[in-house]
mmJSON file of the N, C-alpha and C atoms, coordinates in Angstrom:
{"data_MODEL":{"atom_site":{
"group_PDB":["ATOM","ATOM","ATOM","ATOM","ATOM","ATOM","ATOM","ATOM","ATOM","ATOM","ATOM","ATOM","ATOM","ATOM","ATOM","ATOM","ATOM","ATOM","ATOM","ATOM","ATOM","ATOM","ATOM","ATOM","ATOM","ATOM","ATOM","ATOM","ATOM","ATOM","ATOM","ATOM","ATOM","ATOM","ATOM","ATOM","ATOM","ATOM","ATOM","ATOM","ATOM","ATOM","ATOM","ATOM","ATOM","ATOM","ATOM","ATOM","ATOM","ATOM","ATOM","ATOM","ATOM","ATOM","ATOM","ATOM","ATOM","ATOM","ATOM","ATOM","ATOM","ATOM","ATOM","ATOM","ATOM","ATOM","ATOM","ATOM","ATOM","ATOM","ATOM","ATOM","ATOM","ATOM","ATOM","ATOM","ATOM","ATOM","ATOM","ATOM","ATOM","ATOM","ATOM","ATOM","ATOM","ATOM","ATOM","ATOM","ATOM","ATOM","ATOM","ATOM","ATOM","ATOM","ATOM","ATOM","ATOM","ATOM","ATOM","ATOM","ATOM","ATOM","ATOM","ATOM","ATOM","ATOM","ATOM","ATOM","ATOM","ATOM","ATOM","ATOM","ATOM","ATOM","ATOM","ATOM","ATOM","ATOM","ATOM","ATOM","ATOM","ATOM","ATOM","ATOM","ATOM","ATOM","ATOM","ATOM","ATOM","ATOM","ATOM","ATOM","ATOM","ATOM","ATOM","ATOM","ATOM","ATOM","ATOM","ATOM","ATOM","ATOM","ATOM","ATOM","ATOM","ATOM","ATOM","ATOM","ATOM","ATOM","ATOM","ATOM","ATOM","ATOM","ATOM","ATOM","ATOM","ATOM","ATOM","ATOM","ATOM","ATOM","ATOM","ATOM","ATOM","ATOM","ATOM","ATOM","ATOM","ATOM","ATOM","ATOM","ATOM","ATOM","ATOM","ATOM","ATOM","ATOM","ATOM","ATOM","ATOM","ATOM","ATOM","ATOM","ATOM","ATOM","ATOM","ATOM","ATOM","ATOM","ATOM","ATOM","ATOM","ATOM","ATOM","ATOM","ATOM","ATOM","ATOM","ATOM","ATOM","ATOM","ATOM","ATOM","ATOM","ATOM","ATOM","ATOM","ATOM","ATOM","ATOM","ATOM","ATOM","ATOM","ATOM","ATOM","ATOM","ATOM","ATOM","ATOM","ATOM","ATOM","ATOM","ATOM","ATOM","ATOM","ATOM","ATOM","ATOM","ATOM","ATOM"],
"id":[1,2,3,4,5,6,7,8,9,10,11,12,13,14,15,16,17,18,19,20,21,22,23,24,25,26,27,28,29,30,31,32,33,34,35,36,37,38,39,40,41,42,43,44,45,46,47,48,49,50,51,52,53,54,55,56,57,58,59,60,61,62,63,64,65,66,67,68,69,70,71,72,73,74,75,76,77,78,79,80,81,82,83,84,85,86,87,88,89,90,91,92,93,94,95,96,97,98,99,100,101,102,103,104,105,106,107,108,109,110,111,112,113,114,115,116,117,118,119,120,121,122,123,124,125,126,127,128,129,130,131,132,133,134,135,136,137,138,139,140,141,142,143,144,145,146,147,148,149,150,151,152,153,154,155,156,157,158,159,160,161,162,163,164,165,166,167,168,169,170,171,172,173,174,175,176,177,178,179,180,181,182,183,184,185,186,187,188,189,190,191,192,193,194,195,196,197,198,199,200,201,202,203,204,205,206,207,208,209,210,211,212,213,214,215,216,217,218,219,220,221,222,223,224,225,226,227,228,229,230,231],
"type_symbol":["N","C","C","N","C","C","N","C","C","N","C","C","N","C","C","N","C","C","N","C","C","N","C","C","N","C","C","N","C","C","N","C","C","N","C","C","N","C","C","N","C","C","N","C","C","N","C","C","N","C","C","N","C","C","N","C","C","N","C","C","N","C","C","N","C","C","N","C","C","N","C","C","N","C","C","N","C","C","N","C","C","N","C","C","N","C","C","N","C","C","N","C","C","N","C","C","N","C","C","N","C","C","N","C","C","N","C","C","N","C","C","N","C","C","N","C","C","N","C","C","N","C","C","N","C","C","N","C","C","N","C","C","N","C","C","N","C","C","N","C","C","N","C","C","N","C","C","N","C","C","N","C","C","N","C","C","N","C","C","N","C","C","N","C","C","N","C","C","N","C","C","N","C","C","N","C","C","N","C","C","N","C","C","N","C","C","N","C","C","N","C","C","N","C","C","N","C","C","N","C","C","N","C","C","N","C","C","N","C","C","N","C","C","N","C","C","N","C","C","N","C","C","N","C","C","N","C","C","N","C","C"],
"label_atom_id":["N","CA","C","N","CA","C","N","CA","C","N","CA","C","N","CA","C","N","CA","C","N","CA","C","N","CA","C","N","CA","C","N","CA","C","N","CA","C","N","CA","C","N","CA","C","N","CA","C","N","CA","C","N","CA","C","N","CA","C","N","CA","C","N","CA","C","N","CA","C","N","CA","C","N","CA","C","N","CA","C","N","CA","C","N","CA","C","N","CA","C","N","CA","C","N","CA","C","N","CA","C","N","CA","C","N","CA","C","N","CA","C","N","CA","C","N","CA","C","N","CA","C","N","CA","C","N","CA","C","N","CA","C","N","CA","C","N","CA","C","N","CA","C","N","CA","C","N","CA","C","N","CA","C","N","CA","C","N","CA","C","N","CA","C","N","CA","C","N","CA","C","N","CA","C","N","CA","C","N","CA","C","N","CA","C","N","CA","C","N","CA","C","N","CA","C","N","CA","C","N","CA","C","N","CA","C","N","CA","C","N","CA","C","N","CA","C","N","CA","C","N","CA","C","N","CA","C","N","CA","C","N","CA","C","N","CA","C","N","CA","C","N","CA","C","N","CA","C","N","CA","C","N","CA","C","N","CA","C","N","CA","C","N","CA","C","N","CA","C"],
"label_alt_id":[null,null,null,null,null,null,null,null,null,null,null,null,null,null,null,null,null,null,null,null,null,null,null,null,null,null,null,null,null,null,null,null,null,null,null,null,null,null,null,null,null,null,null,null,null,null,null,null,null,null,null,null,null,null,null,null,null,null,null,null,null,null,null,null,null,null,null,null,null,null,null,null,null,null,null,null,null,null,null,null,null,null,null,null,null,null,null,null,null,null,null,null,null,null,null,null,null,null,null,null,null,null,null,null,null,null,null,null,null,null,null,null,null,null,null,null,null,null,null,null,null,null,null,null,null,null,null,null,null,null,null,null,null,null,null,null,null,null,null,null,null,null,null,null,null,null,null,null,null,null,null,null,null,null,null,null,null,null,null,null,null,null,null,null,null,null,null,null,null,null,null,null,null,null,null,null,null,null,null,null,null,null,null,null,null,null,null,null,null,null,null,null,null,null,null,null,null,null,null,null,null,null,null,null,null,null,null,null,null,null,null,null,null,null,null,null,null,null,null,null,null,null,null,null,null,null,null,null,null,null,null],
"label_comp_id":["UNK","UNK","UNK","UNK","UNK","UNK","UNK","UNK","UNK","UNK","UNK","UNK","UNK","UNK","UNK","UNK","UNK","UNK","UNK","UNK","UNK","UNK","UNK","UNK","UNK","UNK","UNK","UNK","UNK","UNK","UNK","UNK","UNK","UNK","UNK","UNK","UNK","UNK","UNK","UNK","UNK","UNK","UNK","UNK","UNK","UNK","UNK","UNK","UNK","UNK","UNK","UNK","UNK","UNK","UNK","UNK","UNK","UNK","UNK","UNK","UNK","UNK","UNK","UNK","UNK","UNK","UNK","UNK","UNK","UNK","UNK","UNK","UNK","UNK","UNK","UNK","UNK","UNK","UNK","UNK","UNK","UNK","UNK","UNK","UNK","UNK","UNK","UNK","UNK","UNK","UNK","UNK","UNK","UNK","UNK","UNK","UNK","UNK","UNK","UNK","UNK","UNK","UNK","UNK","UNK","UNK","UNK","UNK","UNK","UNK","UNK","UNK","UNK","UNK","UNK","UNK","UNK","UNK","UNK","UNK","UNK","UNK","UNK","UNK","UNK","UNK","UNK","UNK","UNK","UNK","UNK","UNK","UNK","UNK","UNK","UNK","UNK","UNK","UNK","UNK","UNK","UNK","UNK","UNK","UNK","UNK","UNK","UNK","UNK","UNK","UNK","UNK","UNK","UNK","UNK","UNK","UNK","UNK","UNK","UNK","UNK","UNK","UNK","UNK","UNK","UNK","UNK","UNK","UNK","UNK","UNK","UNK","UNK","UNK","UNK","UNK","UNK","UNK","UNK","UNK","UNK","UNK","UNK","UNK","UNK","UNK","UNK","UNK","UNK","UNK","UNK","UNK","UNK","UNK","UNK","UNK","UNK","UNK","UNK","UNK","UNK","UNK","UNK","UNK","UNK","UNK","UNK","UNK","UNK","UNK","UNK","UNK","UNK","UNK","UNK","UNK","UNK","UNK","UNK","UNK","UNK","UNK","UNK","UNK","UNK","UNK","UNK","UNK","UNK","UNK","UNK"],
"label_asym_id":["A","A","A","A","A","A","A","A","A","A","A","A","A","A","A","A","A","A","A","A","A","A","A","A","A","A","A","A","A","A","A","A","A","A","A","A","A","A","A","A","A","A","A","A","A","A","A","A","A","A","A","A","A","A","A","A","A","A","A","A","A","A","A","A","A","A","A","A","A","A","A","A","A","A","A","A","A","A","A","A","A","A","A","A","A","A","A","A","A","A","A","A","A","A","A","A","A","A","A","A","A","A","A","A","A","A","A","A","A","A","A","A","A","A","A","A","A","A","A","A","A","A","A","A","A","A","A","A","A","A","A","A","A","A","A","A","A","A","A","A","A","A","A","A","A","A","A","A","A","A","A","A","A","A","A","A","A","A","A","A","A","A","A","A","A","A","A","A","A","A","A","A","A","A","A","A","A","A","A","A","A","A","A","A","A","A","A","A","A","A","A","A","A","A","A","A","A","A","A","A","A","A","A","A","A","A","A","A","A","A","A","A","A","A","A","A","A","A","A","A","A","A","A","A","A","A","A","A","A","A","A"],
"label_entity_id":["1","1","1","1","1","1","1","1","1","1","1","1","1","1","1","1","1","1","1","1","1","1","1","1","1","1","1","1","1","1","1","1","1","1","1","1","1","1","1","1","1","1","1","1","1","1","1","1","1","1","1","1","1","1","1","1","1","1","1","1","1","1","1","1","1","1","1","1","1","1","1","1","1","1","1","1","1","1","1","1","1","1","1","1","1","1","1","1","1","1","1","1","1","1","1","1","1","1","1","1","1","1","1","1","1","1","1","1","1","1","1","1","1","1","1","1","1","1","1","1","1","1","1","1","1","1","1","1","1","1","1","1","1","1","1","1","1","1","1","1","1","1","1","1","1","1","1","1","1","1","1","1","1","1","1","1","1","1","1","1","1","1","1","1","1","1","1","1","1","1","1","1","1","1","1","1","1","1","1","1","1","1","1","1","1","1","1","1","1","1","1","1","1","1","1","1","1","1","1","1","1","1","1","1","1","1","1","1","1","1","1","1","1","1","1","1","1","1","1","1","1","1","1","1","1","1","1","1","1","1","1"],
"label_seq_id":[1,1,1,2,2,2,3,3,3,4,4,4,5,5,5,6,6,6,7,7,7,8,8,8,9,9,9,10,10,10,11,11,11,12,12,12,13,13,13,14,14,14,15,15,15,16,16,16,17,17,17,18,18,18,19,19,19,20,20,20,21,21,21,22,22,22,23,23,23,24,24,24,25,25,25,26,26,26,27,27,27,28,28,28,29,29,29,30,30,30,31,31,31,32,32,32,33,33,33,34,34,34,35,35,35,36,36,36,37,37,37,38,38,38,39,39,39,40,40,40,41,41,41,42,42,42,43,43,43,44,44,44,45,45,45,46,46,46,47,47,47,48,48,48,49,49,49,50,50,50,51,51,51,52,52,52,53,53,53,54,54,54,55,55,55,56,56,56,57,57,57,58,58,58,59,59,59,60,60,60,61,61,61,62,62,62,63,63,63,64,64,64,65,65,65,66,66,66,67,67,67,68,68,68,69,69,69,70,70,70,71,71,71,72,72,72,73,73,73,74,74,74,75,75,75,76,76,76,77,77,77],
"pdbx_PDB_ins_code":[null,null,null,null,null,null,null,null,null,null,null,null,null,null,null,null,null,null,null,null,null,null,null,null,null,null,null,null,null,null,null,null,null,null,null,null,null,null,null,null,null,null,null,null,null,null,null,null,null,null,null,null,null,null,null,null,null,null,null,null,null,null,null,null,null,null,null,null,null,null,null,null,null,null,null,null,null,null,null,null,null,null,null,null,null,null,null,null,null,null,null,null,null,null,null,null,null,null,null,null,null,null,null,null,null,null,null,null,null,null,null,null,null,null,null,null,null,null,null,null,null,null,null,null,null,null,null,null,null,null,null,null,null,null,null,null,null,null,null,null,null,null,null,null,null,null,null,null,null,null,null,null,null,null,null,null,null,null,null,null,null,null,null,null,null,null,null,null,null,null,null,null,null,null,null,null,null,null,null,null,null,null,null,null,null,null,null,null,null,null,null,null,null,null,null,null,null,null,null,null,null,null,null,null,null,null,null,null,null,null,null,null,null,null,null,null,null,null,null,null,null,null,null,null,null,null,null,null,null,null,null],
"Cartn_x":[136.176,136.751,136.63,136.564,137.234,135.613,134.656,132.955,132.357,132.963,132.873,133.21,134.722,135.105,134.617,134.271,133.362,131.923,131.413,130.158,130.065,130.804,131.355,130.267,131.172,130.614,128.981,128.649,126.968,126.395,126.905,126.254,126.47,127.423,127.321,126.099,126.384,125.57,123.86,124.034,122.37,122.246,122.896,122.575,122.773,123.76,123.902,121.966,122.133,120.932,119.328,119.622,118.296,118.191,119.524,119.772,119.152,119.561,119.342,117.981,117.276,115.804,114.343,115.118,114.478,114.835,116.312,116.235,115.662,114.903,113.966,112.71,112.521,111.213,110.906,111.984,112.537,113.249,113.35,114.609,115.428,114.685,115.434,116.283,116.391,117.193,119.041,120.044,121.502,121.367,122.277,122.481,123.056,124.555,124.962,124.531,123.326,122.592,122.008,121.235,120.249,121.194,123.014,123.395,123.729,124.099,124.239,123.114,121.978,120.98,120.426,120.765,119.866,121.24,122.619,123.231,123.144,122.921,122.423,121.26,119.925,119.257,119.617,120.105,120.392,121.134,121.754,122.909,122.059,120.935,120.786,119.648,118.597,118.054,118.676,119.807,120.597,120.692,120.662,121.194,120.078,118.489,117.589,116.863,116.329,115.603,116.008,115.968,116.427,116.44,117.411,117.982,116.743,116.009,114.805,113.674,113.156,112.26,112.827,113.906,114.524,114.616,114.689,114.448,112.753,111.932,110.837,110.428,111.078,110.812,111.468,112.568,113.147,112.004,111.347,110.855,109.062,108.557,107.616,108.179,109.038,109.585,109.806,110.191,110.445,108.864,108.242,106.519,106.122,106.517,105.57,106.09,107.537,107.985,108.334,108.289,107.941,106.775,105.418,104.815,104.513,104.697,104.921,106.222,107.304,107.963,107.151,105.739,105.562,104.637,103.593,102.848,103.354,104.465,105.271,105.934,106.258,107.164,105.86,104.446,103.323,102.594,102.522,102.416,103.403,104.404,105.167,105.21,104.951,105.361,103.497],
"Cartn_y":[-156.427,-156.593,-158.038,-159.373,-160.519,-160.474,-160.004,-160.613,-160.159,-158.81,-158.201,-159.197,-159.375,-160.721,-161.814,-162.29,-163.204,-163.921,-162.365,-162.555,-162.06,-161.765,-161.163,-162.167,-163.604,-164.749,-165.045,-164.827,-164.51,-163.638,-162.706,-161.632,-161.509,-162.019,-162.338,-163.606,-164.089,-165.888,-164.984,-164.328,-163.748,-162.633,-161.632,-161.01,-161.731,-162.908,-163.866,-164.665,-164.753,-165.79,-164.964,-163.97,-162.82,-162.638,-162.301,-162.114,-163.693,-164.669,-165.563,-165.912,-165.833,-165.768,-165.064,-163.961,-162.992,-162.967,-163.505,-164.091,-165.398,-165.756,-167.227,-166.488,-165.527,-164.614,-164.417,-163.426,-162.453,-162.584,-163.507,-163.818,-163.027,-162.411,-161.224,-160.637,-160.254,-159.628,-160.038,-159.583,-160.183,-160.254,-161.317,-161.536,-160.217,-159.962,-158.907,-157.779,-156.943,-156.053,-156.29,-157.584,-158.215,-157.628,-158.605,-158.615,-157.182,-156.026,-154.346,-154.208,-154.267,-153.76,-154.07,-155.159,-155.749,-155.648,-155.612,-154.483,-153.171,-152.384,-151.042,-151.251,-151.661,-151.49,-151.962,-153.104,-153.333,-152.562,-152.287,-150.986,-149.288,-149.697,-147.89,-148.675,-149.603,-149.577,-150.094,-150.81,-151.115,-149.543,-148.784,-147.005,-146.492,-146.688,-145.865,-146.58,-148.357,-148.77,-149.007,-148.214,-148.334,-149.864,-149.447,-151.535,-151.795,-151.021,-151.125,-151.821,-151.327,-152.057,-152.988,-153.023,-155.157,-155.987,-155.374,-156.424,-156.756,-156.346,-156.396,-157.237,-157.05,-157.701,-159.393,-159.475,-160.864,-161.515,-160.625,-161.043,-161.727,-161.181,-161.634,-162.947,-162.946,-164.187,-165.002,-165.137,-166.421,-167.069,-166.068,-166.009,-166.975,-166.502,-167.308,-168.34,-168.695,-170.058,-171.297,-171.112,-172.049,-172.915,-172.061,-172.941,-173.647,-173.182,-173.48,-175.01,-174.92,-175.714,-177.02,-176.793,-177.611,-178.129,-177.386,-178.421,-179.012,-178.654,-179.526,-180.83,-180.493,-181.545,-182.579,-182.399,-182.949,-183.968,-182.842,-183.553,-184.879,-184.033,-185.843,-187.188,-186.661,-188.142,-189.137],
"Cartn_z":[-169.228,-170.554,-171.031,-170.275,-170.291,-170.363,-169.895,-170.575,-171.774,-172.572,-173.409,-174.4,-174.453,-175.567,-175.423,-174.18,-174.115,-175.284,-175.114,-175.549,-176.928,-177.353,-179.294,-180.264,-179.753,-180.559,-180.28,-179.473,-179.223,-179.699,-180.005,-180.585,-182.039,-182.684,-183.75,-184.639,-183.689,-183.911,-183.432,-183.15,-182.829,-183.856,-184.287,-185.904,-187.018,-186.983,-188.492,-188.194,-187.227,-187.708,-187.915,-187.233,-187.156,-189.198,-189.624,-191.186,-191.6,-191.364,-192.302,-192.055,-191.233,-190.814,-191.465,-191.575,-192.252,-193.656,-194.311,-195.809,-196.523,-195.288,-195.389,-196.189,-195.406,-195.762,-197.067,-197.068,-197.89,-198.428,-199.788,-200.391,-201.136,-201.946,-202.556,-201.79,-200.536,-199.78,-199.701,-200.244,-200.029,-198.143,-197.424,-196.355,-195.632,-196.635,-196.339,-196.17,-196.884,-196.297,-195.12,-194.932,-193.998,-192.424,-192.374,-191.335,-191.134,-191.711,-191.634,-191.306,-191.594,-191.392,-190.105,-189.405,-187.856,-187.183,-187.214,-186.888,-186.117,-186.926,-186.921,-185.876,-186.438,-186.083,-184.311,-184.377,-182.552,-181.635,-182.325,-181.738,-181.482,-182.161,-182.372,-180.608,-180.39,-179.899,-178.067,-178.402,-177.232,-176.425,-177.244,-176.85,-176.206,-176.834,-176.735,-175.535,-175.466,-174.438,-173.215,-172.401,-171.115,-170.212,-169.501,-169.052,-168.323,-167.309,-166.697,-167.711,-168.629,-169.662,-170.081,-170.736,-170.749,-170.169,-168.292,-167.348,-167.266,-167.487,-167.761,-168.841,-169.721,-170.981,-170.836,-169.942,-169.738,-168.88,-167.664,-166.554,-167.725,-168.877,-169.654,-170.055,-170.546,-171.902,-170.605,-169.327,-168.563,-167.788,-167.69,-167.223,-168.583,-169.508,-170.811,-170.995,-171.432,-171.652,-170.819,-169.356,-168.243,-168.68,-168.366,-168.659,-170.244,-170.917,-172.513,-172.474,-172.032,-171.599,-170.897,-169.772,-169.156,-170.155,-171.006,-172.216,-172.674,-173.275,-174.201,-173.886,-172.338,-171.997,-171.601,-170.943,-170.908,-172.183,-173.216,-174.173,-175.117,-174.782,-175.279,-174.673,-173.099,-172.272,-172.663],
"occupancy":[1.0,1.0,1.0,1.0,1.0,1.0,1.0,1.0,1.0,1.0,1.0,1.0,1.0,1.0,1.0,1.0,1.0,1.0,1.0,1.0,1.0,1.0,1.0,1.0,1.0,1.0,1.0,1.0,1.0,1.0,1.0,1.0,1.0,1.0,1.0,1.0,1.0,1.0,1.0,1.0,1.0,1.0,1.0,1.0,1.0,1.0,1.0,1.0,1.0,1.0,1.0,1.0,1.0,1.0,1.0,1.0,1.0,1.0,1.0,1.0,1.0,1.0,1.0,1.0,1.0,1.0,1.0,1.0,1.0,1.0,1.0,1.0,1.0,1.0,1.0,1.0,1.0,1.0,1.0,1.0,1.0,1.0,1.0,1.0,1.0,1.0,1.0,1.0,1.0,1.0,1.0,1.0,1.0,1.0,1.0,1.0,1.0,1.0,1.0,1.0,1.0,1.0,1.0,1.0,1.0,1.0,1.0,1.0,1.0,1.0,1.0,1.0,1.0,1.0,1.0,1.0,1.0,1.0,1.0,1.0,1.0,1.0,1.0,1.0,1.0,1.0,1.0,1.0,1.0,1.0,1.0,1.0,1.0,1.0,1.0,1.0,1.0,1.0,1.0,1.0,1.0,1.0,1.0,1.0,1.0,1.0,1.0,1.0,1.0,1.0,1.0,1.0,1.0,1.0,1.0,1.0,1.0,1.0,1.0,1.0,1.0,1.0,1.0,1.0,1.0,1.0,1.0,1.0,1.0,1.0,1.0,1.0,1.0,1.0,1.0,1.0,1.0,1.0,1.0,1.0,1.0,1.0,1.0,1.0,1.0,1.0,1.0,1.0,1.0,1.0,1.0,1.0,1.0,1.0,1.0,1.0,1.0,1.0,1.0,1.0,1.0,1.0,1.0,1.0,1.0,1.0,1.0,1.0,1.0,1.0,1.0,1.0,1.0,1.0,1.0,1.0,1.0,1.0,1.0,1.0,1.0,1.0,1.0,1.0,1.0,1.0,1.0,1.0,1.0,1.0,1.0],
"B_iso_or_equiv":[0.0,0.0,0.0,0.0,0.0,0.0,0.0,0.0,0.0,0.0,0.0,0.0,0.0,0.0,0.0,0.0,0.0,0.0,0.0,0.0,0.0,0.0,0.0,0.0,0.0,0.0,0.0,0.0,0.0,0.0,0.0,0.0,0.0,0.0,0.0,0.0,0.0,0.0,0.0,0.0,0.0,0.0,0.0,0.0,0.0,0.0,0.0,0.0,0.0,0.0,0.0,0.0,0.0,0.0,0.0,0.0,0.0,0.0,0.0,0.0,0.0,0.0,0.0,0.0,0.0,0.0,0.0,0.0,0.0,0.0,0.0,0.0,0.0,0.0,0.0,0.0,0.0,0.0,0.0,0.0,0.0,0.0,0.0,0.0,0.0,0.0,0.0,0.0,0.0,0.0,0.0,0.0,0.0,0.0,0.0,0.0,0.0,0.0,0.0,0.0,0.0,0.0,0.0,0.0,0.0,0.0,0.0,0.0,0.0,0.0,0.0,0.0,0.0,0.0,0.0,0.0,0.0,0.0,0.0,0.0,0.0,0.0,0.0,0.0,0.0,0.0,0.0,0.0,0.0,0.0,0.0,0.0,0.0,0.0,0.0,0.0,0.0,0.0,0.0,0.0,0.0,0.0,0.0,0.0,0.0,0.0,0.0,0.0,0.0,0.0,0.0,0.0,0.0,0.0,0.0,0.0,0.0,0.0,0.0,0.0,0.0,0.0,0.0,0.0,0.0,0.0,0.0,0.0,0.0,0.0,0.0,0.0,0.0,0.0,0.0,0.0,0.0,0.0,0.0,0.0,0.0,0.0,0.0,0.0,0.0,0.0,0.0,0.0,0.0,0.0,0.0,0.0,0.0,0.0,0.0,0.0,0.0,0.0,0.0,0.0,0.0,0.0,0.0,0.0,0.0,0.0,0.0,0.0,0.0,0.0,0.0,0.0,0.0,0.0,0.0,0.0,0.0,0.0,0.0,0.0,0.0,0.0,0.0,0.0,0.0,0.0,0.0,0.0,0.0,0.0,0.0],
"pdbx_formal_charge":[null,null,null,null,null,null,null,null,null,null,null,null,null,null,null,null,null,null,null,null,null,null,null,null,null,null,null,null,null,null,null,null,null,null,null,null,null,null,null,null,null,null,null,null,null,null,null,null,null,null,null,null,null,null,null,null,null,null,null,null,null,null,null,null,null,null,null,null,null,null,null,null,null,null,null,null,null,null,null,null,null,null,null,null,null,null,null,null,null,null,null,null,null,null,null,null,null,null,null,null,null,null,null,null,null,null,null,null,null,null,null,null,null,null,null,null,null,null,null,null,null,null,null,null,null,null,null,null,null,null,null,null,null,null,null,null,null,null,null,null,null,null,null,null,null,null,null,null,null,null,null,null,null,null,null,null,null,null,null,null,null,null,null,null,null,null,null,null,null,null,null,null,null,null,null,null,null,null,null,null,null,null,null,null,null,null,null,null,null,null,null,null,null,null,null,null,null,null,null,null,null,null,null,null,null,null,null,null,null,null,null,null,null,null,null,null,null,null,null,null,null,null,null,null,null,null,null,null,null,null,null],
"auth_seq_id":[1,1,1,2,2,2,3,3,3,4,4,4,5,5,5,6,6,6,7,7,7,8,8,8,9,9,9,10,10,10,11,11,11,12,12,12,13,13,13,14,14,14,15,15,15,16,16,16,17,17,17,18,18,18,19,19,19,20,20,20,21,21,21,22,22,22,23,23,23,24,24,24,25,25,25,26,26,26,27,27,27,28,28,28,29,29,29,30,30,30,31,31,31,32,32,32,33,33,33,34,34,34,35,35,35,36,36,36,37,37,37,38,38,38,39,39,39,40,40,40,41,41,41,42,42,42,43,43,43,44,44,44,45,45,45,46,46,46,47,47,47,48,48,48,49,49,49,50,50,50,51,51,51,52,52,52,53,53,53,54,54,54,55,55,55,56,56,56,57,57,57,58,58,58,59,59,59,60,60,60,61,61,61,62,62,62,63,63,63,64,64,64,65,65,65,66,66,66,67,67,67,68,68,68,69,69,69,70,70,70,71,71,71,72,72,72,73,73,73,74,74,74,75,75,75,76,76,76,77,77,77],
"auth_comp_id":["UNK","UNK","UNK","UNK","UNK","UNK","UNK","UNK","UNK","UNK","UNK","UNK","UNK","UNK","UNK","UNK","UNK","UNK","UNK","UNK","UNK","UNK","UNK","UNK","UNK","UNK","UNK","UNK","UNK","UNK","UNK","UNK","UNK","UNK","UNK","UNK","UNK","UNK","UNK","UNK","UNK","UNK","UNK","UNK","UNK","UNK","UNK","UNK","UNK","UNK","UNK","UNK","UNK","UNK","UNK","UNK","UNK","UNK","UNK","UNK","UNK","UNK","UNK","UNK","UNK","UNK","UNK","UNK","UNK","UNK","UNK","UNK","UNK","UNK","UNK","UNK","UNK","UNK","UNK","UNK","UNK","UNK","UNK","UNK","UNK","UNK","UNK","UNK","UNK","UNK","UNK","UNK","UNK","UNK","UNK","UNK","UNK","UNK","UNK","UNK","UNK","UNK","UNK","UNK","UNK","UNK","UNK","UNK","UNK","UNK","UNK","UNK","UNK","UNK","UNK","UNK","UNK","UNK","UNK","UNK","UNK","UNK","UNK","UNK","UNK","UNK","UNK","UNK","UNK","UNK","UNK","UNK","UNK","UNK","UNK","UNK","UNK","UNK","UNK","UNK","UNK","UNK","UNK","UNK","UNK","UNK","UNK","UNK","UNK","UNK","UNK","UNK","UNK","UNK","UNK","UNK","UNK","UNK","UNK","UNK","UNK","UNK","UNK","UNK","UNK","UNK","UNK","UNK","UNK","UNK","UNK","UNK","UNK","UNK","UNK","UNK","UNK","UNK","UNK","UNK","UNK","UNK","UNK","UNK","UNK","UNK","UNK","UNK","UNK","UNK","UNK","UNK","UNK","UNK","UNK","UNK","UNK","UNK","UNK","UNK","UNK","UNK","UNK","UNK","UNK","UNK","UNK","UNK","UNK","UNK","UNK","UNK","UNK","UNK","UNK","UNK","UNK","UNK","UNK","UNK","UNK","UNK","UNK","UNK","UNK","UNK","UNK","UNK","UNK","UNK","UNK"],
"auth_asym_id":["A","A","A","A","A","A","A","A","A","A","A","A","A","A","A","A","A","A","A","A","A","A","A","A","A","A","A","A","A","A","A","A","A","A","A","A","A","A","A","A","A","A","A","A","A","A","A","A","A","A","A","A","A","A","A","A","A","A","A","A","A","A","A","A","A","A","A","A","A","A","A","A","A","A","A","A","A","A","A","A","A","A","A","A","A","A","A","A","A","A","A","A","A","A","A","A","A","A","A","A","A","A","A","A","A","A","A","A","A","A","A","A","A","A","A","A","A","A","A","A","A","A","A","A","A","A","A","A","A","A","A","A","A","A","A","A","A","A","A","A","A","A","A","A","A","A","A","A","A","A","A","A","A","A","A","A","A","A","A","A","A","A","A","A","A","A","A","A","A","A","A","A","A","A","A","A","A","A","A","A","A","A","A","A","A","A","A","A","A","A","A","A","A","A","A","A","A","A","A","A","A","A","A","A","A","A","A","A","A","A","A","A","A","A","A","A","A","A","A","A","A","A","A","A","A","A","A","A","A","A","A"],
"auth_atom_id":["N","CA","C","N","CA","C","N","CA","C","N","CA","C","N","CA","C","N","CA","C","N","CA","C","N","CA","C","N","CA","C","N","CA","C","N","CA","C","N","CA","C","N","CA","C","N","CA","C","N","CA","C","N","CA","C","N","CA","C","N","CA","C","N","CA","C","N","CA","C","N","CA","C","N","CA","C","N","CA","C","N","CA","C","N","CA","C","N","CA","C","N","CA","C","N","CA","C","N","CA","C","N","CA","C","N","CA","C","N","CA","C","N","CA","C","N","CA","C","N","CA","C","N","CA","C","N","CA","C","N","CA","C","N","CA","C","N","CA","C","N","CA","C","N","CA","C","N","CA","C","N","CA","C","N","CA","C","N","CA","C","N","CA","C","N","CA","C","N","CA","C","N","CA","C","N","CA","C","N","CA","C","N","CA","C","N","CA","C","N","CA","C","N","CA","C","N","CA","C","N","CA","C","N","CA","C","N","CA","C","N","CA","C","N","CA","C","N","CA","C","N","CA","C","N","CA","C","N","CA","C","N","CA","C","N","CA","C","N","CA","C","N","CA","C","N","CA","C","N","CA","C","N","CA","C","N","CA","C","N","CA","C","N","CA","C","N","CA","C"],
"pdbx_PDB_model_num":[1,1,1,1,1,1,1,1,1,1,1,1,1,1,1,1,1,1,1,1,1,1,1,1,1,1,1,1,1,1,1,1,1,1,1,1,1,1,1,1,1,1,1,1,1,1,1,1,1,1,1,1,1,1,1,1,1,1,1,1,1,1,1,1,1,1,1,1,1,1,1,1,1,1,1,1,1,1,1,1,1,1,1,1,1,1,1,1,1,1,1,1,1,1,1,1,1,1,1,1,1,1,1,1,1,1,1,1,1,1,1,1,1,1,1,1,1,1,1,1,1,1,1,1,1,1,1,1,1,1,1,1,1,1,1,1,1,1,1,1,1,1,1,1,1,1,1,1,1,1,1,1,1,1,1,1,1,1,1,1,1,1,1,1,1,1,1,1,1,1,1,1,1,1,1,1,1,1,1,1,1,1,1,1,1,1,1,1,1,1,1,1,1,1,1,1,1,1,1,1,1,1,1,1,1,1,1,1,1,1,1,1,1,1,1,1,1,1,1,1,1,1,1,1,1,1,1,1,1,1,1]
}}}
């Protein structure tokens, strides 16, 4: 329960900004639809993609941004 409330404010701060991201785009769009809408949409897919394929999907994004991390940090010094 005590990680559930925990993580509220993260998950908010990750659909407000997904909305304001995509109203960079897309201006016409009100925010308020934007944040209902990626909402929904996260909730319907939290349901459908199994936790097995997201660990997969974390195990890509840390493979890719290591070394991406090491150009970058290469290139500045």
């Amino acid at each position: 329960m005590i990680l559930i409330v925990d993580e509220i404010d993260n998950v908010f701060a990750n659909i407000f900004s997904s909305a304001m991201s995509f109203k960079n785009i897309f201006n016409k769009i009100n925010y308020k639809y934007l944040v209902i809408i990626f909402t929904v949409l996260s909730c319907i897919l939290s349901n459908v993609i199994p936790i097995s394929q997201y660990e997969s999907f974390l195990l890509l994004i840390g493979a890719l941004f290591a070394p991406l991390f090491a150009i970058v940090l290469m290139i500045t010094m």
